[in-house]
N, C-alpha and C positions, 0 to 999 in steps of 0.2 A: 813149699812152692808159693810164688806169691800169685795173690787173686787179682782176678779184674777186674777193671776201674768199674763196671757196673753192680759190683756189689755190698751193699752197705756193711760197714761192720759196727755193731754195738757190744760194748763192755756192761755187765752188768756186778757190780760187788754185793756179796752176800746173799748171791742167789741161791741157795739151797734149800731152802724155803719161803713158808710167808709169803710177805707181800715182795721179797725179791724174786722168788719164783713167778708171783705170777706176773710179774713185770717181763721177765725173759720171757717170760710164753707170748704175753701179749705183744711185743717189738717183735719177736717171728714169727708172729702169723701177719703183723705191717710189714713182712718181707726184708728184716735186717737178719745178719747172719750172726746169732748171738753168744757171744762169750760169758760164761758161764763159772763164773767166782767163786770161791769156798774156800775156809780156812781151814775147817776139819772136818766136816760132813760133808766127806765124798758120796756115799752115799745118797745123802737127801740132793747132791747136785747131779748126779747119773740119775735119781729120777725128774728132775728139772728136764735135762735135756731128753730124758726120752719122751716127754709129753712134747716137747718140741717136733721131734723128730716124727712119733705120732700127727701128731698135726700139721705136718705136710713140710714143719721149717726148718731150716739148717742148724748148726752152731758146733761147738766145743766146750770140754772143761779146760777151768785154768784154774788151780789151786796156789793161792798167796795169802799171807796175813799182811793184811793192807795196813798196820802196824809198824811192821817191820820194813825200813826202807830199802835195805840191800835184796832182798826177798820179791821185792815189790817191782824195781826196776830189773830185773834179770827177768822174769813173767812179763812185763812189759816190754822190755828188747825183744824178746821173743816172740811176740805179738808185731810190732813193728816191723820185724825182719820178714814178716811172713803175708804182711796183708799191707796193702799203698795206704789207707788212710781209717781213724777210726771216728765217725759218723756223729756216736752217740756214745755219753761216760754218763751213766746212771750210778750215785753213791749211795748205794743201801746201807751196806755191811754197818752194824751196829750192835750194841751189847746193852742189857741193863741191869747193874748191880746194885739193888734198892734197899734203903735204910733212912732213917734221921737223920740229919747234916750234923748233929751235933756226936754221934755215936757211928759214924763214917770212917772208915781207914783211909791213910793215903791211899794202899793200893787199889782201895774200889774208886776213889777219885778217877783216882790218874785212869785206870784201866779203859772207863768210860769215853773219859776226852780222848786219850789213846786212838782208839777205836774211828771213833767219830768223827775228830778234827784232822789228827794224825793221818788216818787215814785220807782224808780228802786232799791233803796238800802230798802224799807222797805219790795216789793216781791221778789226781788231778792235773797237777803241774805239769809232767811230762806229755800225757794224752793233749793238754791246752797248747803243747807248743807245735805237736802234729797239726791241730786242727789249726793254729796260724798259720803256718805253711802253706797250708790249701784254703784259707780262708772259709771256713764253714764247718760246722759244727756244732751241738747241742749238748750242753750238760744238765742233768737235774739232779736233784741232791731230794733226801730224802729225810724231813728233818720229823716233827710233834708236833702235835698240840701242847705238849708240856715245854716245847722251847716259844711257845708262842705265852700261854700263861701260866706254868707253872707247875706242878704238880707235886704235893706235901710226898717225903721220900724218895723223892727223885731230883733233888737239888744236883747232882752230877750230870745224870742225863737230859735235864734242863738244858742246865748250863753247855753242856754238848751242841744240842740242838738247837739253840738260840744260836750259838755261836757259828754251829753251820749258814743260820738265816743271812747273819751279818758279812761272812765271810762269803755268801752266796752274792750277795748284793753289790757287793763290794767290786768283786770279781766281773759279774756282769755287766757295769759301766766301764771297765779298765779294755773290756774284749769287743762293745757292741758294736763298734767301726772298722773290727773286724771280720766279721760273719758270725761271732759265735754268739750263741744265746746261752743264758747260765739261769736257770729257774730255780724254785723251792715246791716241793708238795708235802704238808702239812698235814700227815694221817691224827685223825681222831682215833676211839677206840675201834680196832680193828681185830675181825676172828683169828687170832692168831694164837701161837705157843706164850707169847708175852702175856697175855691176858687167860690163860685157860686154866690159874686156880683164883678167878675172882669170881663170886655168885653172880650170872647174867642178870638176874633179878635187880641185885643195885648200880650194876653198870646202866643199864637201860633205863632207870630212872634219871641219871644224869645227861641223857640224850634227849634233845627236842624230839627226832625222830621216831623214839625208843624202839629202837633197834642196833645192834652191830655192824659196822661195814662189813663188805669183804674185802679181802686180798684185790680183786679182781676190782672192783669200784676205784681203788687208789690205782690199779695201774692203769684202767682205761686214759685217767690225766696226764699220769705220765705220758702215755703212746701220744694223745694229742702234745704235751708241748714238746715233741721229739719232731713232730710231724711239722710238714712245711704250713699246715691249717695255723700253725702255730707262728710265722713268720714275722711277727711284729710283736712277739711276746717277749720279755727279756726282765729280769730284776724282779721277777714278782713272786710269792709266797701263796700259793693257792691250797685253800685249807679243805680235807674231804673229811668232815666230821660230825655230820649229821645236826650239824646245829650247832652245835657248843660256845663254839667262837667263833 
């Protein structure tokens, strides 16, 4: 059944945990009715939206490998066919398969950029051509600190992450005389499953702050550049990392 014009919808990728979880929590408690993304941990996305639901907001799962492009557009007709416009396209969904660049497989290359880039151009594109129609709309993308400077063993997911920056930029001057706004947020080390076999102890030394974000500090950013507080923001990279960079 399709919805009414007064209710916002927001897409979230690779919300089943982390910091995309707490991104879909935060966008429904700002009162969007949040889509809720996963490739294979249904699971961890049914407890996504039940803390949503818990907390007073609406939403849905939608399971895709944002990879896969036929996979991707069929989850998104479906989406389309169901709801007049969609609001907000937040790209989380990401992967890190860490090594030496010199002792790297292709397939951990590829799988990363896969992931990363692949992904942003198979949700993105179609979602961006809604939000021209209606003229309005907000995308954020979800890139590193390691796409910003670098990170020894993570030459793929770098390179990922940078390239989201560039492709985010890029993107935002081609749409801003349309309504949409296309942002970058930049998590430093964050408490998450990605970082939970490194000793806190030397992670914190390489923090001004010396402490860890949370989840929850990277999505309040998000929520504002989604927000109309955010209305004159467009093409910009804002880094939550306690210092670093």
């Amino acid at each position: 059944m399709e919805q009414s014009h007064d209710i916002e919808v927001a897409i979230v990728t690779g919300a089943s945990g982390g910091i995309g979880r707490a991104i879909a929590i935060a966008l429904a408690k700002a009162g969007y009715y949040v889509v809720v993304n996963y490739r294979s941990s249904q699971g961890g996305a049914e407890k996504t939206l039940a803390q949503i639901t818990q907390d007073g907001g609406r939403g849905e799962l939608q399971g895709f490998d944002v990879t896969d492009a036929d996979q991707t557009k069929a989850a998104l007709d479906d989406l389309f066919s169901r709801y007049k416009g969609i609001d907000v396209l937040v790209n989380n969904a990401g992967i890190t398969h860490d090594g030496l660049f010199m002792m790297m497989s292709k397939k951990a290359w590829q799988q990363v950029l896969d992931t990363t880039l692949a992904g942003f151009y198979n949700v993105t594109k179609p979602v961006l051509k809604k939000m021209v129609r209606r003229k309005k709309g907000s995308v954020v993308s979800i890139s590193s600190i390691a796409g910003l400077i670098g990170n020894r063993g993570q030459a793929n997911y770098s390179a990922a992450k940078a390239g989201l920056i560039g492709a985010s930029r890029s993107l935002a001057a081609e749409v801003a005389r349309l309504g949409i706004r296309v942002n970058v947020v930049a998590p430093g080390l964050i408490d998450t499953e990605m970082i939970k076999d490194v000793p806190l102890s030397a992670l914190k030394n390489m923090i001004p702050m010396a402490r860890i974000g949370k989840p929850e500090e990277v999505a309040s950013v998000v929520r504002f550049l989604c927000s109309d507080d955010a209305s004159y923001v467009t093409g910009q990279v804002v880094s939550v990392n306690g210092g670093m960079a």
